[in-house]
Each structure stands twice: as structure tokens, then as C-alpha cells.
MMTF fields as JSON, N, C-alpha, C and O atoms, coordinates in Angstrom:
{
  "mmtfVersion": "1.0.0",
  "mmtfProducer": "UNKNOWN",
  "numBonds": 307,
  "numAtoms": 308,
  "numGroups": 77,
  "numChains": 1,
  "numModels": 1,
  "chainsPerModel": [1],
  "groupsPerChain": [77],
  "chainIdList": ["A"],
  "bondAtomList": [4, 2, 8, 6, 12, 10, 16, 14, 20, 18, 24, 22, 28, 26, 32, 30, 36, 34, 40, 38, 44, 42, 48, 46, 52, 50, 56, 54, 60, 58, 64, 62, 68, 66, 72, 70, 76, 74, 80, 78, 84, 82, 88, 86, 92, 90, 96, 94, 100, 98, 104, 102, 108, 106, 112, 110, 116, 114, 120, 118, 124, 122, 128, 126, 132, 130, 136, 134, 140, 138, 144, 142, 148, 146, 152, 150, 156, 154, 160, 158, 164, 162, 168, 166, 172, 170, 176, 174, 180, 178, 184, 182, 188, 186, 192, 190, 196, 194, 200, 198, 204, 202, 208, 206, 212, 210, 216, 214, 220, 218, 224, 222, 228, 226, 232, 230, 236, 234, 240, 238, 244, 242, 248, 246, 252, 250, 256, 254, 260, 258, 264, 262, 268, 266, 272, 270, 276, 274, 280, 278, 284, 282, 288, 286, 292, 290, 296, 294, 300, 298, 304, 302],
  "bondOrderList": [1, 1, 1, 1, 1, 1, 1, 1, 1, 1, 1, 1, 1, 1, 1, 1, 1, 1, 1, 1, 1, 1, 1, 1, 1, 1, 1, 1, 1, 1, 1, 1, 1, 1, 1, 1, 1, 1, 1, 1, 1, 1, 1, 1, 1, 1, 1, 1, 1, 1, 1, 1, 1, 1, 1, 1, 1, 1, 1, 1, 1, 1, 1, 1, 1, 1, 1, 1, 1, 1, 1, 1, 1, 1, 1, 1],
  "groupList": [{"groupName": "UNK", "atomNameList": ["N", "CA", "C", "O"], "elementList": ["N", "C", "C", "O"], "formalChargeList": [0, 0, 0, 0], "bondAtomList": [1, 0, 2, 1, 3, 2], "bondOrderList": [1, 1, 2], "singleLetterCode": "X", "chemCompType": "L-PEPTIDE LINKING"}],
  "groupTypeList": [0, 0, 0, 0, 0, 0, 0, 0, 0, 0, 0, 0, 0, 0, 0, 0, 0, 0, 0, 0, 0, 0, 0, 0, 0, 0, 0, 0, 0, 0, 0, 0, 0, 0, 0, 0, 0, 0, 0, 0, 0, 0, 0, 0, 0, 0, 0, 0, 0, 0, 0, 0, 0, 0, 0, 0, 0, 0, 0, 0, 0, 0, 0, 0, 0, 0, 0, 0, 0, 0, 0, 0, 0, 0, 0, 0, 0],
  "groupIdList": [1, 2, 3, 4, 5, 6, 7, 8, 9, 10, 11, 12, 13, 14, 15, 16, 17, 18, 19, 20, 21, 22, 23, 24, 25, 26, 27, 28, 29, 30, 31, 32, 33, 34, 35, 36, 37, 38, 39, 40, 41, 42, 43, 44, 45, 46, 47, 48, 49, 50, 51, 52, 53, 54, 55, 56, 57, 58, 59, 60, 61, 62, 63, 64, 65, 66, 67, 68, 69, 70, 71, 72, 73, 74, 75, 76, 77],
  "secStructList": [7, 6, 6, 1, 1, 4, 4, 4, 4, 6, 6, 7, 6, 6, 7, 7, 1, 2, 2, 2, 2, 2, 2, 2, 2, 2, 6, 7, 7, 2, 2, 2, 2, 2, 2, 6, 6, 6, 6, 6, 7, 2, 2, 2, 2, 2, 2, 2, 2, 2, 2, 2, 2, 2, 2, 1, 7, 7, 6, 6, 2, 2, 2, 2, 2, 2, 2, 2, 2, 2, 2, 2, 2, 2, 2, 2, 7],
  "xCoordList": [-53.914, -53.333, -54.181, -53.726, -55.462, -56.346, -56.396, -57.169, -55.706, -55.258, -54.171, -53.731, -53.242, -52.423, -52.92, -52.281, -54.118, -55.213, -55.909, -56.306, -55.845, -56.85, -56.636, -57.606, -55.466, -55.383, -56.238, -56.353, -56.829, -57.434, -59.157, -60.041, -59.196, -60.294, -60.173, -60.753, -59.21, -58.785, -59.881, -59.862, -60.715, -61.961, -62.968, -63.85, -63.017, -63.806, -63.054, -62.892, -62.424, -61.728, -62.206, -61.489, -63.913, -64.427, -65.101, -66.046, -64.28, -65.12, -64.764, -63.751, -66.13, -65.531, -64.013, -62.892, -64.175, -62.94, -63.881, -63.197, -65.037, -65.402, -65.39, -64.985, -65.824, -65.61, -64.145, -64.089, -62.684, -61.682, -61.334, -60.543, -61.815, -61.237, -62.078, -61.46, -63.646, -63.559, -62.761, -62.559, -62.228, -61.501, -60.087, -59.804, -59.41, -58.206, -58.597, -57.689, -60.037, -60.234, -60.468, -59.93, -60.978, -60.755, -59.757, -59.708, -58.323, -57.402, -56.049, -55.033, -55.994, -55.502, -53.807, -53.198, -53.358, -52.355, -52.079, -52.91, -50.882, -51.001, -50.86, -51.314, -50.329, -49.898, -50.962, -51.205, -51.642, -53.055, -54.163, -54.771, -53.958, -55.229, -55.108, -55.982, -53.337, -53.44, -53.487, -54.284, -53.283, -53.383, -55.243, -55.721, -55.679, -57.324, -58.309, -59.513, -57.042, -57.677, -57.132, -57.935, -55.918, -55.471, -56.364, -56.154, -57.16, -58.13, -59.547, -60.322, -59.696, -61.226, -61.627, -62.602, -60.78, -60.97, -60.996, -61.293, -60.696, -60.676, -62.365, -62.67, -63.085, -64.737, -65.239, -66.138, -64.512, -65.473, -64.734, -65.487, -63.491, -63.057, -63.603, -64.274, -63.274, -63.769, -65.789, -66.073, -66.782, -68.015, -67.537, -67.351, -67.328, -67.327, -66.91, -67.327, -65.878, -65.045, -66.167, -66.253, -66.847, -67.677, -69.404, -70.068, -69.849, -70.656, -69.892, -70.422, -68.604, -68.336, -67.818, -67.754, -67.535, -67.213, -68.534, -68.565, -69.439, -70.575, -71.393, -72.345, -71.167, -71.774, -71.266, -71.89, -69.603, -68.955, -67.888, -67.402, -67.8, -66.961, -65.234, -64.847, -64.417, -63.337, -62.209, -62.152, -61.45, -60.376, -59.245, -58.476, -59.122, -58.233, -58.795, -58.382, -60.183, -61.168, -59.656, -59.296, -59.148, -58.625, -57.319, -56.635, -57.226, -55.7, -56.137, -55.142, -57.252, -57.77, -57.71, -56.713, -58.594, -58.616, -57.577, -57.495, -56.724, -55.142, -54.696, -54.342, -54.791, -54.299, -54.729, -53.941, -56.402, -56.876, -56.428, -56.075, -56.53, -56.388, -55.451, -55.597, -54.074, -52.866, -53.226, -53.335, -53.512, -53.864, -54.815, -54.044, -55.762, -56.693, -55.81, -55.922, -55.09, -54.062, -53.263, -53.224, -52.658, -51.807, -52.445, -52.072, -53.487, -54.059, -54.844, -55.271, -55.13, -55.868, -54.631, -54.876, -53.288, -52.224, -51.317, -50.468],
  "yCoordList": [11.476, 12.105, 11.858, 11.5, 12.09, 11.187, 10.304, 10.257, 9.458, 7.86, 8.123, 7.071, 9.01, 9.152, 9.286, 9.097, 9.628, 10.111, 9.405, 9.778, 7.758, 6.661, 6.862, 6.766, 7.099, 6.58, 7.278, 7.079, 8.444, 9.203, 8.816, 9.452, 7.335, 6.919, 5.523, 4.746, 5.285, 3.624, 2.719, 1.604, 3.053, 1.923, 1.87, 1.111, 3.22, 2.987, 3.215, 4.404, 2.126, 2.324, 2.609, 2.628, 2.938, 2.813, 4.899, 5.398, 5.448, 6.496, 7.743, 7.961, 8.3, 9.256, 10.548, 10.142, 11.491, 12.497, 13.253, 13.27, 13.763, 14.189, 13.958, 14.726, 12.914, 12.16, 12.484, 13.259, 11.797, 12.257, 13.29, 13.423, 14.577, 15.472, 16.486, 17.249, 16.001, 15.971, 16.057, 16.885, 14.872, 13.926, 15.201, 15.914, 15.256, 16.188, 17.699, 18.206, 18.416, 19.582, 19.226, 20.052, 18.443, 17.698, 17.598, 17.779, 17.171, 16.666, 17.452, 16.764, 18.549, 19.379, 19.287, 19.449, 19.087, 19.495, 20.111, 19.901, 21.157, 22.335, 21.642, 22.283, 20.453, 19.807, 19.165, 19.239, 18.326, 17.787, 18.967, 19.083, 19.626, 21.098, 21.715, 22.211, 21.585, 22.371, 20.809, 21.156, 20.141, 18.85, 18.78, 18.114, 19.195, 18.932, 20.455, 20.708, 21.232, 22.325, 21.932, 21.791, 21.81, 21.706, 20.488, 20.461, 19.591, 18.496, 19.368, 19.63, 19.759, 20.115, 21.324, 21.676, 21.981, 23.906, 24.415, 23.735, 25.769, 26.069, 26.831, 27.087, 26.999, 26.948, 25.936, 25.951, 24.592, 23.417, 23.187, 23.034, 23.225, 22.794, 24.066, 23.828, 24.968, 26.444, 25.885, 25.77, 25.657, 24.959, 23.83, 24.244, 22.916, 21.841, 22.111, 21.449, 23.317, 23.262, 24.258, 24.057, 25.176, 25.694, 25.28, 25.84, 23.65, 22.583, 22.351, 22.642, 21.794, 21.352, 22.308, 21.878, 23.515, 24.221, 24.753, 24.77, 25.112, 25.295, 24.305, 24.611, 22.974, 21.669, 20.825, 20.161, 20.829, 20.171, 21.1, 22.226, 20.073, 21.105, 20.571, 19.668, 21.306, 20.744, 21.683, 22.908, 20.984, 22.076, 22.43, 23.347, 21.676, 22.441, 23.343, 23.467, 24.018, 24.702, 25.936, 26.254, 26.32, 27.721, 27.358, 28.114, 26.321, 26.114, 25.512, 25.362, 25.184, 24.589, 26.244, 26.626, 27.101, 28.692, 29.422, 30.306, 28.989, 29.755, 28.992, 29.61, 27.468, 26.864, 27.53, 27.9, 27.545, 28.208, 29.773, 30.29, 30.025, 31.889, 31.962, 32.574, 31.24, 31.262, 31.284, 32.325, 30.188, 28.714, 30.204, 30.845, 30.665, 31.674, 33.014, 33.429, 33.527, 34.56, 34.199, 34.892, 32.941, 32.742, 32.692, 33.404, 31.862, 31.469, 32.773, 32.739, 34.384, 35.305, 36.142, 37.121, 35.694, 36.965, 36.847, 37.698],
  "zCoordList": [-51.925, -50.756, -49.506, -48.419, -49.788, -48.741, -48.11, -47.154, -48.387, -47.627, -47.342, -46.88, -47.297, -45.449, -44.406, -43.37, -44.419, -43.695, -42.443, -41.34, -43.415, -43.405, -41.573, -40.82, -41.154, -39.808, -38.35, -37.141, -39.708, -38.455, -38.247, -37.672, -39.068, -38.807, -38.907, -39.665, -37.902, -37.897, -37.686, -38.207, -37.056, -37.314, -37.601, -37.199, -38.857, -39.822, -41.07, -41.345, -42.106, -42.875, -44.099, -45.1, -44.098, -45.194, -45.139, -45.751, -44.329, -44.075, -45.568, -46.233, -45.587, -46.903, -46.85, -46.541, -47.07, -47.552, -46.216, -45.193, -46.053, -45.328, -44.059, -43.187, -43.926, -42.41, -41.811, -40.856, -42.45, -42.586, -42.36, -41.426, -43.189, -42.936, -41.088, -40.346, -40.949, -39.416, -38.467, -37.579, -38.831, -37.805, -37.901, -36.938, -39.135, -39.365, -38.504, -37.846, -38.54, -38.071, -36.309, -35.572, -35.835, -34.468, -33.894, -32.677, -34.879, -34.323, -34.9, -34.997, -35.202, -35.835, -35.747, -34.69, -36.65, -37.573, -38.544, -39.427, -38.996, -39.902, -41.18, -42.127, -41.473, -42.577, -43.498, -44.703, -42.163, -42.498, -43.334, -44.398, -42.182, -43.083, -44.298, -45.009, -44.536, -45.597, -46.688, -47.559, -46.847, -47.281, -47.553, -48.472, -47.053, -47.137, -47.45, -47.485, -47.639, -48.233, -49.845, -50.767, -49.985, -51.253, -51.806, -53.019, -51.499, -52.289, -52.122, -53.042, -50.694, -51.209, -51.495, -52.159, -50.931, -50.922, -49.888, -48.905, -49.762, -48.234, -47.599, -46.435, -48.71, -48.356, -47.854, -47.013, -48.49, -48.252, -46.248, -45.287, -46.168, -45.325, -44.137, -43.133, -44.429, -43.564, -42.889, -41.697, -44.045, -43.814, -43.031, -41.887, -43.098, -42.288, -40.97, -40.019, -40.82, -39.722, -38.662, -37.45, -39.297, -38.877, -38.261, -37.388, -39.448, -38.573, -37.06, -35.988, -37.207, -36.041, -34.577, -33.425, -34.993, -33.946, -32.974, -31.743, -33.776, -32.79, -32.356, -31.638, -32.712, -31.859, -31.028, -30.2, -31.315, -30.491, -29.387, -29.493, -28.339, -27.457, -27.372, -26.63, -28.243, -28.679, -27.932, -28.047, -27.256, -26.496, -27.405, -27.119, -28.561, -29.743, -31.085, -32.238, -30.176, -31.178, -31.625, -32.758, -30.489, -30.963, -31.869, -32.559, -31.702, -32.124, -33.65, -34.359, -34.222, -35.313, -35.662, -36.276, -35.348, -35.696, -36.007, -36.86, -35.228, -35.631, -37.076, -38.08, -36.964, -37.953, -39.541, -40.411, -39.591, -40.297, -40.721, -41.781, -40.007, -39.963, -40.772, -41.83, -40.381, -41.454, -42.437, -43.085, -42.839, -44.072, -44.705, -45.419, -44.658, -45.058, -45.565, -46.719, -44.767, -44.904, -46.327, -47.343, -46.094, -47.296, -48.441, -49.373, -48.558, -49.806, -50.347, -51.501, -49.23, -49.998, -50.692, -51.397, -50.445, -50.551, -51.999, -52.266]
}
């Protein structure tokens, strides 16, 4: 399922699940996230998303947060 992915790292085609899924919390879509929670978990993806929110300055930080928040809601209920 990961290599639908590939495109969000078009020029690096060799990049891991991690790198990838960066790029997915950067560039946020609800489909993508839950797609990369269902492979890695939503700890692993929640950690990563949390490296990148306090280092980078991303203007779809809140809208990655909402995405989550759902995605978190559903999967505790």
C-alpha cells in the first residue's frame, strides 16, 4: 500500500515508509493518514508527526491536527 505513495517523494524513489509517510504528514490528506496509520500504527505515525511539528514551520500544521484528532477519535471508540 506504500507505493501509492511513491509520488510523494518523486525524486527520491528509493526513500523508506518513513520518509514517505513525512512527506504524507506535510502534505496532508485524510486517506493518506489513515493509509499510514493502518501499516504503521497510529503511535508510530502520532511520534513522527510530533518530530515534525515542533521543528518545522508548516501552514497545514492544524489541518494535519484535525486530520489526526479524527483518525485518533475513531480508532479509540
Amino acid at each position: 500500500m506504500i507505493e501509492k505513495y511513491r509520488h510523494l517523494a518523486w525524486s527520491n524513489p528509493n526513500m523508506n515508509a518513513e520518509g514517505l509517510l513525512k512527506q504524507a504528514l506535510l502534505h496532508p490528506q485524510f486517506e493518506s493518514l489513515i493509509d499510514f496509520v493502518s501499516i504503521m500504527g497510529l503511535s508510530t505515525v502520532e511520534r513522527v508527526w510530533e518530530s515534525l511539528r515542533c521543528c518545522a514551520k508548516n501552514p497545514l500544521a492544524l489541518e494535519t491536527d484535525r486530520m489526526l484528532k479524527k483518525i485518533r477519535e475513531k480508532y479509540s471508540s
